[in-house]
C-alpha positions in Angstrom: -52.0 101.3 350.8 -55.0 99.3 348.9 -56.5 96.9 349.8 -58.1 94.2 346.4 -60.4 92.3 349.0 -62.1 95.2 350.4 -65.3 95.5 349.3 -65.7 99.2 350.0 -62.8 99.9 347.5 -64.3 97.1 345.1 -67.6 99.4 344.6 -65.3 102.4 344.5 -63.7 100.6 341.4 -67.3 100.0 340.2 -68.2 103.3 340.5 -65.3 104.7 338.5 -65.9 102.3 335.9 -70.0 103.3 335.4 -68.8 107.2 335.3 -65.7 106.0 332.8 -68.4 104.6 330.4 -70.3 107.5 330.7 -68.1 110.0 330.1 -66.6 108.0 326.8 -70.1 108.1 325.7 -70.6 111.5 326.1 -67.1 112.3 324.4 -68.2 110.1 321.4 -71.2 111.8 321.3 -69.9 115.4 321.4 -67.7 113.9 318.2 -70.5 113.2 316.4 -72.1 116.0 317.1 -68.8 118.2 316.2 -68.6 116.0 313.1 -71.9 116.9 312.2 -71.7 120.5 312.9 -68.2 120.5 310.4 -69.7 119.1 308.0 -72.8 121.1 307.5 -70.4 124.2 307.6 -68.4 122.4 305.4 -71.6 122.2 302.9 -72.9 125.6 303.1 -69.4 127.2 302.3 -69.6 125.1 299.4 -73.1 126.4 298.7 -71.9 129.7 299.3 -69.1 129.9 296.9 -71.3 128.4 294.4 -73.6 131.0 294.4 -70.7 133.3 294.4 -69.3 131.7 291.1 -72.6 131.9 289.9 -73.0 135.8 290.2 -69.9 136.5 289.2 -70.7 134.3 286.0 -73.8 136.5 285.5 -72.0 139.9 285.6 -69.2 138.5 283.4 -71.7 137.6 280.8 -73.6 141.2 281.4 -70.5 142.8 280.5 -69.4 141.1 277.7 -73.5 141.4 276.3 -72.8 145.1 276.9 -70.0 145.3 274.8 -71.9 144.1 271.9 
């Protein structure tokens, strides 16, 4: 049974609310952090296969001066 008017359970709800703020902060948080963390993987695969491109660019263009 609960009771509204007792103040025990009224600092209990009080409680609960602090360590429901807390913990939505903390999830936000770990979004941005995850967000951050996706993109900067996000950007170095990028960087990656444009290096890759890059090489294989080179190596085309060493074979066809070979040819010559």
């Amino acid at each position: 049974m609960q009771n509204d008017g007792d103040p025990k359970s009224a600092g209990i709800n009080k409680e609960e609310d602090k360590r429901s703020k807390v913990l939505e902060q903390e999830i936000k948080k770990l979004k941005r952090n995850h967000e951050n963390t996706v993109s900067r993987k996000d950007a170095e695969i990028s960087a990656l296969l444009a290096e890759r491109d890059f090489v294989a660019d080179l190596e085309v263009a060493g074979e066809v001066g070979q040819r010559k």
